[in-house]
C-alpha positions in Angstrom: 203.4 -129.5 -62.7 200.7 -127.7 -60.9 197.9 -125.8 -62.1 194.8 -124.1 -61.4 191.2 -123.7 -63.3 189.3 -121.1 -63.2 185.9 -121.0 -64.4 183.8 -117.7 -65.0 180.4 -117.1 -66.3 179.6 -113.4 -65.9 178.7 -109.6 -67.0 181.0 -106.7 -67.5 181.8 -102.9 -66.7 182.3 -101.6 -70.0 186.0 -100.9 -70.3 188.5 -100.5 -73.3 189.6 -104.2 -72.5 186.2 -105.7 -72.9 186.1 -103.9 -76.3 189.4 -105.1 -77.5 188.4 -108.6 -76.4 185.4 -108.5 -78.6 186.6 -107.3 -81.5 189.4 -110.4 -81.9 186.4 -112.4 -81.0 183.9 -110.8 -83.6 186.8 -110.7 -86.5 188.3 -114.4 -85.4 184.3 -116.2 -85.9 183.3 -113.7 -88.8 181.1 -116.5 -90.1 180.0 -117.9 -87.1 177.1 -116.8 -84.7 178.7 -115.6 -81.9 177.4 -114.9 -78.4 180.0 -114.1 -75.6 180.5 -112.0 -72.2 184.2 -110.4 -72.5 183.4 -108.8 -68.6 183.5 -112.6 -67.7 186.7 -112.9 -68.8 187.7 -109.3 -67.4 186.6 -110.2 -64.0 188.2 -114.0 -63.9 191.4 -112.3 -64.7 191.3 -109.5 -62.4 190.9 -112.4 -59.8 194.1 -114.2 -61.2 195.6 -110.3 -61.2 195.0 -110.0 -57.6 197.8 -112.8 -57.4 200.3 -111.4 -59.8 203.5 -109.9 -59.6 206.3 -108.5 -61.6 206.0 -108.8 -65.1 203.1 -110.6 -65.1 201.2 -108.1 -63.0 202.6 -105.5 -65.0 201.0 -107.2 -68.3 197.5 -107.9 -66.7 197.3 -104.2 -65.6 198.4 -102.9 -68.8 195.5 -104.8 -70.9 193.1 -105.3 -68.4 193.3 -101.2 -67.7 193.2 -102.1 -64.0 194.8 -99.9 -60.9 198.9 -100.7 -59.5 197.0 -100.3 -56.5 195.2 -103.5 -55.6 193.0 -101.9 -53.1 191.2 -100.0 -55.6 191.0 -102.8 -58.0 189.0 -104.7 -55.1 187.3 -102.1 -54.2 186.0 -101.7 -58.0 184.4 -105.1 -57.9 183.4 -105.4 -54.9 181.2 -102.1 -55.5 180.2 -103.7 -58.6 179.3 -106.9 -57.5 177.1 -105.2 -54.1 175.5 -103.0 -56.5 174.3 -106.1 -58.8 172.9 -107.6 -56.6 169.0 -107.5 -55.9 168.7 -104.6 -58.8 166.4 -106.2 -61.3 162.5 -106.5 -60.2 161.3 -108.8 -63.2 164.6 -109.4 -65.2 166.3 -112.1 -63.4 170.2 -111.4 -63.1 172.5 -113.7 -60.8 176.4 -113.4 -60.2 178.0 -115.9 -58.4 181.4 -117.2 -57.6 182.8 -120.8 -55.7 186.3 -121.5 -55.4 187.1 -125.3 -55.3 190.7 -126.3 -53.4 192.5 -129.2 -54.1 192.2 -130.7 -50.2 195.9 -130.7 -50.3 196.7 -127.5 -50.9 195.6 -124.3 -49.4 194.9 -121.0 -50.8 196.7 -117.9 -49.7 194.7 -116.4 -46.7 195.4 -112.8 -47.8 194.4 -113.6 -51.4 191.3 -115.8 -49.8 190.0 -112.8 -48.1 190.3 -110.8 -51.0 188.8 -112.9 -53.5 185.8 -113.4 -50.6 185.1 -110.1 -49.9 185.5 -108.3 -52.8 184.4 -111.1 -55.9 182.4 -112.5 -53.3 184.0 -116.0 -53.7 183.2 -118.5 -51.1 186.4 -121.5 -50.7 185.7 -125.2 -50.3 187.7 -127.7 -49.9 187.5 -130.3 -52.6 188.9 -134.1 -52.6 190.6 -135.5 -56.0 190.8 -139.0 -55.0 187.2 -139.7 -56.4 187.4 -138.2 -59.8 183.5 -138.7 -60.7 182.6 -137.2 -57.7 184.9 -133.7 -58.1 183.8 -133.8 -61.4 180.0 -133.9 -60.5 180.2 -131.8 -57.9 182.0 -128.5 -60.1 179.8 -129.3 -62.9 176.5 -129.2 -60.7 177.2 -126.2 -59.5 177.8 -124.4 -62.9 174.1 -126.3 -63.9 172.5 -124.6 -61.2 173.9 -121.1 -61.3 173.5 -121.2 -65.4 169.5 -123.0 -65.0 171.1 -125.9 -66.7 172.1 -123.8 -69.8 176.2 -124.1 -68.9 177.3 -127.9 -68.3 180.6 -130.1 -68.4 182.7 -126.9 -68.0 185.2 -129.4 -66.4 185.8 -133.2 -67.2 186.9 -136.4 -65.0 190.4 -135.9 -66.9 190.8 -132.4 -65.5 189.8 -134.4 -61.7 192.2 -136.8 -62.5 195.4 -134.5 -63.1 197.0 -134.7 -59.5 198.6 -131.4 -60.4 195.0 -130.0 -60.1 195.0 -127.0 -57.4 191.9 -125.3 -57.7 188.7 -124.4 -59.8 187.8 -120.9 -59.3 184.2 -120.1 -60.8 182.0 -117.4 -61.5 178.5 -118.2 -62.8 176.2 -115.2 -64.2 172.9 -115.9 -65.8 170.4 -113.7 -66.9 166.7 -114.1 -68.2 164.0 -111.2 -69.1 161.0 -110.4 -70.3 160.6 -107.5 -73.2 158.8 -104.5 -72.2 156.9 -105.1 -75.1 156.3 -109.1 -76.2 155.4 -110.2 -80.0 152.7 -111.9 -80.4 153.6 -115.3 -81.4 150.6 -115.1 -84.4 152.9 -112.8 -86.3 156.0 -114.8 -86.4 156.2 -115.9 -89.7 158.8 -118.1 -92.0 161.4 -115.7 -94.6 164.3 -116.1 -95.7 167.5 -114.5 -93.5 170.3 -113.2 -96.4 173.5 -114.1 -95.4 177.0 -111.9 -96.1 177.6 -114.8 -98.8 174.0 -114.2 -100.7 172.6 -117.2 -99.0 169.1 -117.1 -98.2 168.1 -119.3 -95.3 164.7 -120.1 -93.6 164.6 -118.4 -90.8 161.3 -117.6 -87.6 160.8 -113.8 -88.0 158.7 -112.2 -85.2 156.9 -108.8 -86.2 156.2 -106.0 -83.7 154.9 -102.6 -84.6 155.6 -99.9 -81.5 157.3 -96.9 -80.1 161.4 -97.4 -79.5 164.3 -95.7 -79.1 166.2 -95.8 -82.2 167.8 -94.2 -85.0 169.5 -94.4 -88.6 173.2 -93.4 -87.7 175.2 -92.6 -91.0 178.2 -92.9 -89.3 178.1 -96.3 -88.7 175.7 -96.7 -91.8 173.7 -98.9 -89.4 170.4 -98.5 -87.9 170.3 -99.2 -84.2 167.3 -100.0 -81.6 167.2 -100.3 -78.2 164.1 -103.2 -76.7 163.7 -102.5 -73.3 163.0 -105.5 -71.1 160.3 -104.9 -68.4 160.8 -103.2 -64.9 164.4 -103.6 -65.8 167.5 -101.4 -66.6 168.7 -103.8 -69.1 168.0 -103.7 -72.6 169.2 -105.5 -76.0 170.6 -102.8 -78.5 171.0 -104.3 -82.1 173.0 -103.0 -84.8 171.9 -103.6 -88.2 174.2 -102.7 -91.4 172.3 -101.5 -94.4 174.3 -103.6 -96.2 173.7 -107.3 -96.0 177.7 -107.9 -96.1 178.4 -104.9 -93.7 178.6 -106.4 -90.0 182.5 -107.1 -90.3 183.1 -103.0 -90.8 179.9 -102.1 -88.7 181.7 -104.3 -85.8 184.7 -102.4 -86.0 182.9 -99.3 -85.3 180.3 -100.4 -82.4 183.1 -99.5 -79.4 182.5 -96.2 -77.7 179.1 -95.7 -79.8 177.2 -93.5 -77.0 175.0 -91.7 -79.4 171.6 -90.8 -78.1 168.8 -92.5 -79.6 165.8 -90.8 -80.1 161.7 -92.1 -79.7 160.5 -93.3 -82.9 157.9 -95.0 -84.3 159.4 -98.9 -85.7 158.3 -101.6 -87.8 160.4 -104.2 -85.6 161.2 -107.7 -87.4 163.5 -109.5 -85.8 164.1 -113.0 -85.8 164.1 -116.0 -83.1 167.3 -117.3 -82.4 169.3 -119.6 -80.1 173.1 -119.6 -80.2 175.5 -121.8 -78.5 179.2 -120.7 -78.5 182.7 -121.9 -76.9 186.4 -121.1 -77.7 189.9 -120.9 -76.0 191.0 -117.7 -75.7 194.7 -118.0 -74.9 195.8 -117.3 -78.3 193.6 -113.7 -78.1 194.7 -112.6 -74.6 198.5 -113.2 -75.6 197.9 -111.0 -79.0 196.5 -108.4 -76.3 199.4 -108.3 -74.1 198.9 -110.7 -71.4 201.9 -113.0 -72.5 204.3 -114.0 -69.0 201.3 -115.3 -67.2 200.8 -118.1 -69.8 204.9 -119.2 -69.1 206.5 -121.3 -66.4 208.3 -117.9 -65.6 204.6 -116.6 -64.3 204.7 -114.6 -61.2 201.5 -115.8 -59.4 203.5 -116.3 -56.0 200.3 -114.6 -54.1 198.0 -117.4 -55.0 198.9 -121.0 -53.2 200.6 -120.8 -50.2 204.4 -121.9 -50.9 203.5 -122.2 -54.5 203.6 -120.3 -58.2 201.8 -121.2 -60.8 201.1 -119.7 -64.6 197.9 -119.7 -66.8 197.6 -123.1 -68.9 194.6 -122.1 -70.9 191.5 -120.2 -70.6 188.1 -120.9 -72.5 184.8 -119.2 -72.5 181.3 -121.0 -73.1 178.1 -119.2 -73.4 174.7 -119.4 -74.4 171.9 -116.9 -75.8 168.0 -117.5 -76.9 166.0 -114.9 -78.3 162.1 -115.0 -78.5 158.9 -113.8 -78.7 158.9 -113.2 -75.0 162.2 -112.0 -74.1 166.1 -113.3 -73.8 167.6 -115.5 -72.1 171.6 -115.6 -71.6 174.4 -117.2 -69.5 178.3 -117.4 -70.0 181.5 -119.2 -68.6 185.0 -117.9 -68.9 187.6 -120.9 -67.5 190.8 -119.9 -67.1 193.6 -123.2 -66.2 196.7 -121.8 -64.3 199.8 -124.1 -63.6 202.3 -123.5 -60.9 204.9 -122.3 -62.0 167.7 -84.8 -79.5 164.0 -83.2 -79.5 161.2 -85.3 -79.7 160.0 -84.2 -83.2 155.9 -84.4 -83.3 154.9 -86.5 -84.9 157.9 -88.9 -84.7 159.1 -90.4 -88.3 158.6 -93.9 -88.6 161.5 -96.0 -89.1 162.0 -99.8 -90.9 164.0 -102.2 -88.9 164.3 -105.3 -90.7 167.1 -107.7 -89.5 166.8 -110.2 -92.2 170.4 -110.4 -92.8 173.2 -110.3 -90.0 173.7 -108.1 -87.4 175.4 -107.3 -84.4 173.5 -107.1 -80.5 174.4 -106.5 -76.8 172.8 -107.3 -73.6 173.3 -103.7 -71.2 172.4 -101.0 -68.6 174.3 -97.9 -68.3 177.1 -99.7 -65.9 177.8 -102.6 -67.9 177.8 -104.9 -71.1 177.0 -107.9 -70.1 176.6 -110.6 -73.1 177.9 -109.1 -76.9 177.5 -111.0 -80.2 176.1 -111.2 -83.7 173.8 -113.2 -85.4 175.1 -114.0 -89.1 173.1 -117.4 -90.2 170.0 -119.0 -89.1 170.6 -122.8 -88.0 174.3 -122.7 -87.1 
């Protein structure tokens, strides 16, 4: 039996499907630190989409909220992916994507040229008989597109399955600095209060300055946006007022688009690093996407003389937080087989995330990385 792996690492346009990804994600590793990109997984599907028919096509568009007509879904990402591209001045931001084929099988050419001019996918052909060496030669380019902060996102065994078509990937990978650093000096050890009354050690950095933020009673949250230099990214964190109040405050987070206002913040926050992966088959089918994961798949438009059907698909991604800035890539791999006013002077407001909380990584296109941060040490 045939099948194909696609592996994506990536940002997202904000869309209903990237919200109903997350909040699975966010209720499914309650306890756990979680960072993710849910656009990765929006765009790795849209590619598989581009292939679908019937049924199947009919599912993807349904959950993935995309157009019947495929033309405009290309032309969506391809004007998001041209518009990506060279943006950032300091922030560094890279999308890439590679398509590996099995040297014994041949993509589709209309589906080729798609997937090349509008996700910007370059083919190569790719030899199985030397396992190590296909393995080595995916993996590297994951390493190099990711800064070494993705690896292994396929193994020899994967190289060795002679039913192995293709390995689709799309690497993104970001890394800025805050418009305004902490000094270092003031990062102190506390202790981080966890939903369960746990108190754990934890590095808090201290940073006294003008942001935009705001107490929002509707989500009984206080929020703050930290700007990251000559960028039009930012981090926005959401902090419960209750220390056992990110699970509700989660649920509420989609759609928030109220207007923060300048105020003057005591900002402690604290240094983290979280490492996260996790099949998502079992999420996407709750969603809707159910056909594609069957041998009766309609994916006729992707392998010349061949169908295929989803196997599994699993994201990895990684997120550090300092004193200077952020740092953040992730990797979605998808296996198919075939078959206000400015008051004066401005209040001054206490953020304090000492217990957990909820962030994402964005501009005003896109969420890019989304998580929360519930226990130091994880």
């Amino acid at each position: 039996m045939k099948y194909l792996c696609l592996v994506f690492l990536a940002t997202s346009v904000a869309g209903q499907f990237t919200d109903d990804l997350y909040q699975l994600l966010a209720k499914e590793n309650a306890d756990k630190n979680l960072i993710s990109s849910p656009l990765s997984v929006e765009i790795s599907l849209a590619m598989v989409y581009m292939a679908a028919g019937g049924n199947t096509a009919q599912e993807m568009r349904k959950v993935l909220k995309l157009s019947e007509n495929k033309q405009e879904v290309a032309a969506k990402y391809k004007e998001f992916l041209t518009n990506l591209k060279g943006r950032e001045k300091v922030a560094i931001l890279d999308l890439a994507n590679r398509i590996y084929v099995n040297d014994e099988y041949k993509l589709n050419p209309e589906y080729n040229q798609v997937v090349k001019d509008s996700f910007k996918a370059e083919a190569e052909a790719i030899s199985l008989k030397d396992a190590d060496r296909a393995t080595s030669i995916i993996n590297k380019w994951v390493n190099d597109q990711t800064r070494g902060r993705i690896q292994d996102i396929v193994t020899k065994n994967d190289m060795t399955d002679q039913t192995l078509i293709a390995v689709l990937l799309n690497a993104i990978y970001f890394k800025g600095q805050w418009q305004y650093e902490f000094n270092p000096k003031n990062t102190k050890n506390v202790d981080f209060k966890t939903a369960s009354q746990e108190r754990v050690p934890v590095q808090m950095m201290s940073l006294s300055g003008t942001f935009k933020a705001a107490y929002v009673p509707e989500l009984d949250a206080k929020v703050i946006e930290l700007p990251y230099r000559n960028s039009s990214l930012s981090m926005v964190i959401f902090l419960p007022e209750k220390v056992d109040g990110l699970q509700e405050l989660e649920k509420k987070i989609p759609g928030f688009s109220q207007p923060l206002r300048e105020l003057d913040v005591n900002l402690k926050l604290p240094k983290f690093k979280i490492e996260f992966s996790t099949s998502l088959t079992k999420v996407l089918q709750t969603l809707g996407i159910r056909q594609a994961f069957t041998h009766g798949a309609d994916l006729k438009g992707l392998i010349t003389s061949k169908e295929g059907y989803i196997s599994k698909i699993l994201q990895k991604a990684f997120i550090e937080v300092n004193e200077e800035g952020a740092e953040a890539a992730a990797i979605t791999a998808v296996s198919i087989g075939l078959r206000c006013i400015r008051c004066t002077p401005p209040p001054r407001l206490d953020f304090n995330a000492d217990h957990p909380f909820a962030y994402v990584i964005r501009d005003q296109n896109a969420v890019y990385f989304q998580g929360h941060f519930v226990k130091p040490g994880q």
